[in-house]
N, C-alpha and C positions, 0 to 999 in steps of 0.2 A: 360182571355188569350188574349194576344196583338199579332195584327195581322198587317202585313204591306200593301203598297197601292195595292198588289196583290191578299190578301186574303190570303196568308203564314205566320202561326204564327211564330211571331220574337221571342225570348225571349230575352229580357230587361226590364229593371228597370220601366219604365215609357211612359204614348204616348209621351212625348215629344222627350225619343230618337228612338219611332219610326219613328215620324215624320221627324225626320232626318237624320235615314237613308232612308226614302223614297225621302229625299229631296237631298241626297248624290245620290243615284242611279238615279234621273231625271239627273242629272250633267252628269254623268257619260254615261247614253245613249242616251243623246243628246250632244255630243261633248262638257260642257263647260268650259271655263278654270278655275271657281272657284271651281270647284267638289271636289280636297283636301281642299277648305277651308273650304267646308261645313264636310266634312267629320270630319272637326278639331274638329268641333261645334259639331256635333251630340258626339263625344267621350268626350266630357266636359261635357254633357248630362249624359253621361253612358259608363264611362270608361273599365265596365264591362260586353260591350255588344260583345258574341263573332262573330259574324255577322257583328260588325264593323271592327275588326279588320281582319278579313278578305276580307273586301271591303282595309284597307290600307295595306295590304299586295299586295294585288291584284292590289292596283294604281301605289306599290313599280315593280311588274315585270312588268308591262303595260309600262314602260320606256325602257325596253330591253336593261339595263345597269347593266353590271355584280357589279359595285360599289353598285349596290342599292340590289342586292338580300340579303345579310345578315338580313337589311333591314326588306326584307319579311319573310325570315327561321325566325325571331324573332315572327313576327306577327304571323305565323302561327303555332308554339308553345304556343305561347298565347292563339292564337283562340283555339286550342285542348282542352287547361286546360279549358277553359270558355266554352268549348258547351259540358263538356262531362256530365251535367245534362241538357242537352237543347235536340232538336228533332235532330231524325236520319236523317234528312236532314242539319240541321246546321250542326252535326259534320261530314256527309261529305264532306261537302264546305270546313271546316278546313283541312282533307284529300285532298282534291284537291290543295288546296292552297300549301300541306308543299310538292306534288308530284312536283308541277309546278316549285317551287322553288328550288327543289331538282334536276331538268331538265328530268324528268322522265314525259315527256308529252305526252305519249301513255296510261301515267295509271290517269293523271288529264283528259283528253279527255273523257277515258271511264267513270270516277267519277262522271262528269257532264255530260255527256250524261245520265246515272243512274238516274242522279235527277231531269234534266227536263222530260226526261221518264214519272219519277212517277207522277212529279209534274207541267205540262206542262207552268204553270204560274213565274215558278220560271227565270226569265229573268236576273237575274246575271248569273248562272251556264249555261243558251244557251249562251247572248252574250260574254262571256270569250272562250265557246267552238267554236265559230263563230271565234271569233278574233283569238285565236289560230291554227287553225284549218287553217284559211289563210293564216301565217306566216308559217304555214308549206306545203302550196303547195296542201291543201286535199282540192280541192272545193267539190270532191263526199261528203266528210261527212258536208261539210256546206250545202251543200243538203239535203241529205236525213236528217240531222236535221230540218231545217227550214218548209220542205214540208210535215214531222211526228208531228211538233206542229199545225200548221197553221189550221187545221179541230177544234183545241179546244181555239180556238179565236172568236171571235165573234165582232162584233159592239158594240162600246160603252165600251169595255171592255178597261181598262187604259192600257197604254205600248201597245196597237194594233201597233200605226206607227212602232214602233220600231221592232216590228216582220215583217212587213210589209217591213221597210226599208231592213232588213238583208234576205229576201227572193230576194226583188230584187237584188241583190249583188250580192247571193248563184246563181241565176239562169243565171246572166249574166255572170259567171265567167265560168257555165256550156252549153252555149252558144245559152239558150232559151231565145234569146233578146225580143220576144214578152209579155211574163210571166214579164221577169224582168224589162221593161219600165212601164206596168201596174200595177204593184205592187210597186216602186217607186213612179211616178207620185201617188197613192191612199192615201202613205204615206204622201206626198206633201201639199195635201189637208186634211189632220188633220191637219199638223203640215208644215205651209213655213218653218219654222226655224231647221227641222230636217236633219242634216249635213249628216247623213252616206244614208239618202233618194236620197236625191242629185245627191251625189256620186254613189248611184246606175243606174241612170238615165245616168247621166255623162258619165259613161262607156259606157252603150249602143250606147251612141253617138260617143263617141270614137269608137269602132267598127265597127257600122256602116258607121262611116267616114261622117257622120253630122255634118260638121263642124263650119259652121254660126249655126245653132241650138244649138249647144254647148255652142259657145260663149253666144249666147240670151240667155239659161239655167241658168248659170253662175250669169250673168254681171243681170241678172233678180230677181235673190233670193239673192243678196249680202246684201241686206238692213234686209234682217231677220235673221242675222246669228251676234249679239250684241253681245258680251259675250263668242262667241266662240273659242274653241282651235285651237291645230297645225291642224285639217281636214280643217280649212278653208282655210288653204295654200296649202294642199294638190289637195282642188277643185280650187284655181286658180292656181296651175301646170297644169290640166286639161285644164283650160282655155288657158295657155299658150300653150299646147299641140295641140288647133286646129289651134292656129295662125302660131305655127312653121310648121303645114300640108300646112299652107296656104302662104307658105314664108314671113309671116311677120315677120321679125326677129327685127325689133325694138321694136313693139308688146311685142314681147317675152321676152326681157332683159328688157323693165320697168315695165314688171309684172313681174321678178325675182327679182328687186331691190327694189319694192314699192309692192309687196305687197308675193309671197310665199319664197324670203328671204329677207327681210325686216329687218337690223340686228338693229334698233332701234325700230323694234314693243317689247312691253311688251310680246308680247306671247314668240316672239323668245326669248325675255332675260331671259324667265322666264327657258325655256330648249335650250339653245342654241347649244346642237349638238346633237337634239332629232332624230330617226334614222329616221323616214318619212322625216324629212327635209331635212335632210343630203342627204338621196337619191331621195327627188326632185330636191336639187339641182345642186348635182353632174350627173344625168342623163340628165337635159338641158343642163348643159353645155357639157359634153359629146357630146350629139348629133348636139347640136349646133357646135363643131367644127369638126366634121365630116363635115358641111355643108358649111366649111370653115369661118367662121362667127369668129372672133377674142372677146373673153372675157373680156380681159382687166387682173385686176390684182384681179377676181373674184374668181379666186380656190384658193386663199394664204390661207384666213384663215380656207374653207373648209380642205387644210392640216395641218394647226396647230391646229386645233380639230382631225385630222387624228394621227397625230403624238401622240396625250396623248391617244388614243385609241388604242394602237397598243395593243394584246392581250388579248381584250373586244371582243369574240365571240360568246355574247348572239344573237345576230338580224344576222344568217346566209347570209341572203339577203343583208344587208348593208354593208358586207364586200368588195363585188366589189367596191361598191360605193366609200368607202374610200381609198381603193388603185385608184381610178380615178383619187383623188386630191393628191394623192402623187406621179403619175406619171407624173402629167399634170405640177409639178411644179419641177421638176427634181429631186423627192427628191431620187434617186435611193438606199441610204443607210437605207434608213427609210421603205422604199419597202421591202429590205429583209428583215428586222428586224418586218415586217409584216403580211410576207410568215412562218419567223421560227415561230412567236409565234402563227401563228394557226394550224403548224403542233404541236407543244407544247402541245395546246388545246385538238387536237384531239386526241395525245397520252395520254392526262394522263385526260380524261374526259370519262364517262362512260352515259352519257344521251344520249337520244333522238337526240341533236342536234352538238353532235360530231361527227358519222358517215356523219352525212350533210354537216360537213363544210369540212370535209376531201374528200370525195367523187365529190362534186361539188362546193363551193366554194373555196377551196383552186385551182381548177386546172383552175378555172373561173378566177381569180386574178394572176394566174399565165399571162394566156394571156392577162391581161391586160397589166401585166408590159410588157409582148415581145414585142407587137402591141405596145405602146410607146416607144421602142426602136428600133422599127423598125422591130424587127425579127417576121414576117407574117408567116411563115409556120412554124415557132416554137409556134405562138399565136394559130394556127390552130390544131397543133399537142397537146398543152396543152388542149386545149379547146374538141376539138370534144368528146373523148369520154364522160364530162360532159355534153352534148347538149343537149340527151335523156331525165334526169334526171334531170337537174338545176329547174325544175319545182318545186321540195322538196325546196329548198329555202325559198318559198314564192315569196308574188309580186304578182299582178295581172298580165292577157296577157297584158293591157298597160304597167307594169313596167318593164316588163321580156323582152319584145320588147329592154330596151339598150341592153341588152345582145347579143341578135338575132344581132343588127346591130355591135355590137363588132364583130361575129365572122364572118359576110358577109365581114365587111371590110377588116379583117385580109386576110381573102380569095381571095380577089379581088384582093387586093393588093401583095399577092406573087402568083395569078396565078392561085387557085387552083378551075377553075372554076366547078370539080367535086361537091366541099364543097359544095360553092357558091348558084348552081343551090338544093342543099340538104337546103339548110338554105331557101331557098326563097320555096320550096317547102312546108315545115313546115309550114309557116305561113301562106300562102295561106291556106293550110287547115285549120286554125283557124278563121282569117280575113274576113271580109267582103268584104273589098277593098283589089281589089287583087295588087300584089306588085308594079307593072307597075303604080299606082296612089298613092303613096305611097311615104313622103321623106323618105331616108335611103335607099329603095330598088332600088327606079324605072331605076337608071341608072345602073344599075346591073340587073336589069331585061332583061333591052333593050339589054346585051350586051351578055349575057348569051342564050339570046333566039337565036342570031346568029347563 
């Protein structure tokens, strides 16, 4: 009986395709960009492995492009027919895969919750529920997952960092930054080169408002990150995120253009309007012209990837982001025709992530177009009743933060310093730094405190 590099019997043909998929899943949770190649190779191996095919199903929704799900619904009919002599844990993964794909991610959630449960080792089924689980705004259950394994881990045990890493993440998001910098940093020390470690730590500093520490973090671990994907743009967003705390805005725009959008790196060509990027780099620029800091002619082609996206509402979260680059470039026809086709979505969609984009994204993107047009208390009046709830989105409190200063601005600017003083309240309750130290807030703070 062939077993993989966890000690969970795989069934397939040979160790060489388990070799491979254990060689595909190191890709895969350590951020790196060739994880579909390897994954190519392992299915040349063992065409008939149903555990492979749902790793490429799985890499298929991991894009959060509705072009690509058919993609997976394939994969994970496959994978059915091929695990249904294999273990009751394979053919749950198949189950999970055709739920996730199907957008029915209350019932993939529980699937892999089910089978790390049983199976505390099985680290595809945690980190898909981790990453899911994100995108939908639940840090309680990236919690209580990460801190229900963590007792049946041990030292020396392989994939430790990786639990390690998505504990510190689960915990920062849940806003025990002490847990989650030490459980980062520990991941750090197996592994310099583990991206989502990083990024756990990252946050904490973000939060805390460490801001030269951040930079050091950063600009410290770049040399061990060869090989890696779109996370590595994502941590020098980060980077760029304490320079913009710190008014460096030149800072800021040659690490937007050299390195977290960088439109002649291979990684960017390889997904060039993958949804982390797109909302790293429509949220700088975003904030950056709040801060009055002039772009250039950096959001054009953010909206002509806008524009061939219009009614692609897999990634609820990046939907603001795309109406940013179609308002920032006047495209006001292209706007509505952005606004119908996620009410379209939401009407004739029956998943999990319909009621999300109807309830808080679509009223989030409504104010975005008002606030570019000027209309502030119609950006206010769209926006507020999502404020509560935009949290289902997804996005960590660093990325939900553009949000936050979307609706301060709106506020500001027609007046409405009841909102105002609500919006800076919010985040003071979550933030370390309170708003007064803080770009986006602090002149709003000062004037509201009046």
């Amino acid at each position: 009986m062939l077993k993989d590099a966890q000690g969970l019997t795989l069934t397939a043909s040979s160790a060489e395709a388990v070799a491979g998929f254990d060689h595909t899943m190191a890709g895969y949770l350590k951020y790196r960009a060739d994880a579909s190649l390897r994954l190519k190779a392992a299915l040349e191996a063992d065409p008939e492995c149903g555990m492979l095919h749902v790793l490429k199903g799985s890499f298929a929704m991991l894009a959060y492009k509705s072009s690509f799900v058919p993609a997976a619904r394939e994969s994970a009919a496959l994978a059915a027919t091929l695990t249904e002599k294999a273990t009751p844990r394979e053919r749950a993964h198949a189950a999970a895969l055709a739920a996730w794909a199907e957008g029915e991610m209350d019932r993939a959630l529980a699937i892999w919750s089910g089978i790390f449960t049983e199976h505390p080792h099985d680290l595809l089924a945690f980190r898909l529920h981790h990453f899911c689980a994100f995108w939908m705004g639940r840090a309680d259950a990236m919690l209580t997952a990460v801190e229900g394994l963590v007792p049946h881990w041990g030292t020396g045990d392989p994939g430790l960092g990786s639990v390690l890493a998505c504990r510190g993440f689960a915990n920062e998001e849940a806003g025990n930054y002490t847990v989650a910098e030490a459980a980062g940093r520990a991941a750090i020390e197996l592994d310099p080169g583990d991206l989502w470690a990083a990024h756990a730590v990252a946050h904490v500093l973000e939060m805390q408002g460490r801001r030269g520490e951040g930079i050091a973090w950063v600009a410290g671990l770049e040399r061990h990150w060869e090989g890696g994907n779109n996370l590595m743009h994502h941590l020098w967003w980060h980077r760029a995120m304490y320079h913009l705390e710190r008014g460096e805005h030149d800072q800021v725009l040659h690490l937007y253009d050299t390195r977290f959008r960088d439109l002649a790196s291979p990684v960017t060509q390889m997904q060039p309007d993958l949804y982390i990027d797109v909302q790293n780099a429509a949220s700088m620029l975003f904030r950056l012209g709040l801060q009055g800091v002039d772009p250039g002619d950096r959001w054009v082609e953010l909206a002509d990837k806008a524009e061939a996206r219009i009614g692609d509402c897999l990634s609820a979260f990046t939907l603001p982001h795309w109406m940013m680059a179609l308002t920032a470039t006047g495209r006001w026809e292209a706007a509505r025709r952005m606004l119908a086709g996620m009410r379209d979505f939401a009407g004739a969609n029956h998943g999990t992530n319909a009621p999300l984009v109807a309830r808080y994204a679509l009223p989030v993107c409504e104010a975005v177009l008002r606030h570019a047009r000027g209309d502030h208390a119609g950006a206010v009046a769209a926006m507020r009743p999502a404020l509560g709830g935009m949290y289902a989105l997804g996005g960590s409190h660093a990325q939900q933060d553009v949000l936050e200063q979307l609706f301060l601005s709106a506020a500001m600017r027609a007046g409405l310093t009841g909102d105002a003083r609500t919006l800076l309240e919010r985040v003071a309750g979550r933030h370390a730094v309170p708003p007064a130290r803080r770009v986006g807030y602090a002149a709003a703070a000062r004037t509201v405190s009046h």
